[in-house]
C-alpha positions in Angstrom: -24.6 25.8 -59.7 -25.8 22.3 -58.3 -22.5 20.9 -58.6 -20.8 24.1 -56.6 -23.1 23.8 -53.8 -22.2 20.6 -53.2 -19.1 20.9 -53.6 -19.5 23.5 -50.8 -21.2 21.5 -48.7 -18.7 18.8 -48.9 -15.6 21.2 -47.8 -17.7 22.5 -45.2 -18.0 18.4 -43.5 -14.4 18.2 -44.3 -13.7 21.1 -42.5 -15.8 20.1 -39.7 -14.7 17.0 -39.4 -11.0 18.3 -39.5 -11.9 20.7 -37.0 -13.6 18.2 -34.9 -10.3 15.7 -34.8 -8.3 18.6 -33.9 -10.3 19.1 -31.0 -10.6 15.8 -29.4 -6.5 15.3 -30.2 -5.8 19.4 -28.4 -8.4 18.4 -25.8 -6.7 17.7 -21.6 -8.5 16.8 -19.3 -7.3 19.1 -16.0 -6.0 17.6 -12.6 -8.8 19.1 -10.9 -10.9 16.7 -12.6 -9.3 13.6 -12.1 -10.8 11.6 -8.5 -8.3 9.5 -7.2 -10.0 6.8 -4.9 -8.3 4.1 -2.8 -5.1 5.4 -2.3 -3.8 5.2 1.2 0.2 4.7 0.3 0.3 7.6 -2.8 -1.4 10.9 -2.7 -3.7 12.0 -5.4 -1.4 13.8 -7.6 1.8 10.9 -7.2 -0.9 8.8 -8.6 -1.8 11.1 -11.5 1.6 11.8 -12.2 2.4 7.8 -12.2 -0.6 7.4 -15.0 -0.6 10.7 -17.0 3.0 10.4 -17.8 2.5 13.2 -20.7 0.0 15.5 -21.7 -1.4 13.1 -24.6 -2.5 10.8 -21.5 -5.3 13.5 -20.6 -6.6 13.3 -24.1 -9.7 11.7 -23.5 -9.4 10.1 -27.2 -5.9 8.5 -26.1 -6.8 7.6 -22.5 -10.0 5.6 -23.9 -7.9 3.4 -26.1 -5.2 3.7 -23.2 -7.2 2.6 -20.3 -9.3 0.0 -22.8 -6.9 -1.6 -25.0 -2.9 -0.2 -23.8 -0.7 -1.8 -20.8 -1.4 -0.6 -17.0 1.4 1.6 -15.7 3.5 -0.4 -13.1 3.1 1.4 -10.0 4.7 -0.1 -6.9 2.4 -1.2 -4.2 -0.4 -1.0 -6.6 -1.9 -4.1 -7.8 -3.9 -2.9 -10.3 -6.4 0.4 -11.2 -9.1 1.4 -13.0 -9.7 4.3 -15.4 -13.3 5.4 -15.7 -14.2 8.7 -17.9 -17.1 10.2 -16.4 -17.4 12.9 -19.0 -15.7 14.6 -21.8 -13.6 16.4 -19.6 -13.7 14.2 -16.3 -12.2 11.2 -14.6 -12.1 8.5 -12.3 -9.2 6.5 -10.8 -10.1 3.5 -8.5 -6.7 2.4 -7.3 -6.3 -1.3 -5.1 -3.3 -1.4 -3.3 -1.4 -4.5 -2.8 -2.1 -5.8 1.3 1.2 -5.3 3.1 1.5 -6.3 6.4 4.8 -6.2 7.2 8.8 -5.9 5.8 12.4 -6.9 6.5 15.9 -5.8 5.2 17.7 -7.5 2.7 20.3 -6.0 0.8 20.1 -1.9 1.3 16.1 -2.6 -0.1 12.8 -3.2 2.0 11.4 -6.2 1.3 7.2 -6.0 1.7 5.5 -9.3 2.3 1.8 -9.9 2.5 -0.6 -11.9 5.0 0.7 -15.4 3.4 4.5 -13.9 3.4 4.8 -13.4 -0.3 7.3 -10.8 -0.8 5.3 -8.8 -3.4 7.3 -5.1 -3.5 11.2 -4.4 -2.8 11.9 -0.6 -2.2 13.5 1.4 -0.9 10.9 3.7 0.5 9.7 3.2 3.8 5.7 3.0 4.3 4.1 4.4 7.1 2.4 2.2 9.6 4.1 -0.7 8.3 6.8 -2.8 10.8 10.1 -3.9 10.0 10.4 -7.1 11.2 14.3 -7.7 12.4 15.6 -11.2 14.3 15.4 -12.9 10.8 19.1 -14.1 8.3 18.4 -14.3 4.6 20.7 -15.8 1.9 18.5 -15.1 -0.6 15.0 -13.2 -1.0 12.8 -13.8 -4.5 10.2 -11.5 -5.3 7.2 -12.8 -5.4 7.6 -15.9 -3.7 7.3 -16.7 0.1 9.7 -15.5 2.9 12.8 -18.1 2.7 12.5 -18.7 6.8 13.4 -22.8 7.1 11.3 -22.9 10.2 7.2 -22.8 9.5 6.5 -21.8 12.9 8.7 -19.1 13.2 7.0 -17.6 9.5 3.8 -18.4 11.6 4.5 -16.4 14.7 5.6 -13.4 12.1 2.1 -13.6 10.2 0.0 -13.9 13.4 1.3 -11.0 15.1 1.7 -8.7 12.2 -2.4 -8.8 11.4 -3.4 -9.1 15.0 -1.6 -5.9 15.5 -3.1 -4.8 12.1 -6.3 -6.1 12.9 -6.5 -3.6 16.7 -5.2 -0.9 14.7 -1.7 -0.8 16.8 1.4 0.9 14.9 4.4 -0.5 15.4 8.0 0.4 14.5 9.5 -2.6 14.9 8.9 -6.4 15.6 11.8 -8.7 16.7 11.6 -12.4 16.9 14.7 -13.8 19.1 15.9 -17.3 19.1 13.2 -18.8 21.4 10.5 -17.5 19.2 9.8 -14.8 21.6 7.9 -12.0 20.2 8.9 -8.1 20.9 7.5 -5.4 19.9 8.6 -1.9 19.9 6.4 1.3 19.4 7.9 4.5 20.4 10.0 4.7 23.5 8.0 1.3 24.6 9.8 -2.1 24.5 6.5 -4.8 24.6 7.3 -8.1 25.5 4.9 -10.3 23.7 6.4 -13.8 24.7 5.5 -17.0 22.7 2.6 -16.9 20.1 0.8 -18.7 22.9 -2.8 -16.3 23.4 -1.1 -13.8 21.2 -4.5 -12.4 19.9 -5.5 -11.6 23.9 -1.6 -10.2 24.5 -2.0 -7.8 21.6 -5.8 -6.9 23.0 -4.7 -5.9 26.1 -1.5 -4.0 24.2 -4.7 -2.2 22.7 -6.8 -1.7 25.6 -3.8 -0.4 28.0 -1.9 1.8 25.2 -3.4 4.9 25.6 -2.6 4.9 30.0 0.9 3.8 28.6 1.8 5.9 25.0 3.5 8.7 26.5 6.0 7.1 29.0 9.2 5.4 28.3 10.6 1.9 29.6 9.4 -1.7 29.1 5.7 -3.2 29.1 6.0 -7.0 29.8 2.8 -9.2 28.7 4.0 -12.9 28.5 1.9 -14.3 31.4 -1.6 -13.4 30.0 -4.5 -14.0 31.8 -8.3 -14.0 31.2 -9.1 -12.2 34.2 -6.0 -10.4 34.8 -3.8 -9.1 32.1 -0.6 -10.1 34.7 1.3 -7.0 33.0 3.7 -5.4 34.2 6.1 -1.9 33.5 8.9 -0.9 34.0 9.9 2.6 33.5 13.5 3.8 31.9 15.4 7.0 31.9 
């Protein structure tokens, strides 16, 4: 009798712990549980859908060895994220996007370069918010290293004015560099001549501090000759 009670009691763990595996292994976690933070260039569910590729990612039993031991899922413009399980059935996705400040055209792809001018992300998507930088000849481009451009100051000029327009918040379409390492920017129907880097922190100031008497017209805004006390700007309208 002794020996069939435990033999009982021994079927019953083994069921138990069968039926406890077969849990955690049917177990998904839902979409509506999964908080997607620092995502500016991807929208909460095109960064779910780049990390759960299948339905086995939700498992919470997979997605701890996943996220603890497995490979990140390459996501472009991402450098890296984080997987945090809150609960059993809950989530938490930090995401760091890589710092693009501006991008040129090489080859039918968009070439994305940082504040130092790596090029860190060739796509063909077009970010929001992010200039195309035209006025620049390529032979070759190599991800991951710095923007082939022979002349330092000219990379200079490129770097300063893309994160002092970052920097007062200014979206531009385009930024063109011409031969004399004139700057000119171009947001919306407005042409802004920029000039030389010379004072190009108080230029792009004053771009900030007129461009909301100026958004809505059409023509060209000329701010080469800055001065302290006087922006010296002048614009000319278009048809």
């Amino acid at each position: 009798m002794k020996r069939k009670n435990k033999g009982i009691i021994i079927l019953s763990l083994i069921v138990l712990i069968g039926l406890t595996i077969f849990f955690l292994l049917t177990r998904e976690i839902q979409n509506d549980n999964i908080k997607v933070t620092g995502n500016i260039k991807y929208n909460d569910e095109q960064v779910i859908n780049y990390i759960f590729e299948d339905k086995w990612d939700k498992n919470p039993f997979v997605l701890y060895f996943k996220s603890k031991y497995g490979k990140q899922k390459k996501i472009p413009f991402v450098d890296k994220y984080k997987v945090s399980i809150t609960s059993f059935n809950s989530v938490k996705i930090t995401v760091y996007e890589k710092k693009i400040i501006g991008y040129v055209m090489y080859m039918g792809s968009n070439m994305y370069f940082d504040k130092d001018g790596t090029v860190i992300e060739s796509s063909t998507r077009k970010i929001e918010d992010v200039p195309l930088v035209k006025g620049l000849n390529f032979d070759n481009i190599v991800l991951n290293e710095t923007l082939p451009i022979e002349d330092k100051d000219v990379l200079d000029v490129i770097l300063d004015t893309t994160q002092i327009l970052q920097k007062y918040k200014l979206n531009v379409d385009s930024i063109e560099i011409d031969d004399k390492k004139k700057v000119i920017v171009y947001m919306g129907n407005i042409e802004v001549l920029l000039g030389k880097n010379k004072d190009m922190n108080e230029k792009i100031r004053a771009l900030s501090d007129m461009y909301d008497s100026v958004k809505d017209m059409k023509g060209t805004l000329d701010i080469t000759e800055y001065k302290e006390d006087d922006y010296g700007y002048t614009f000319k309208k278009s048809e």
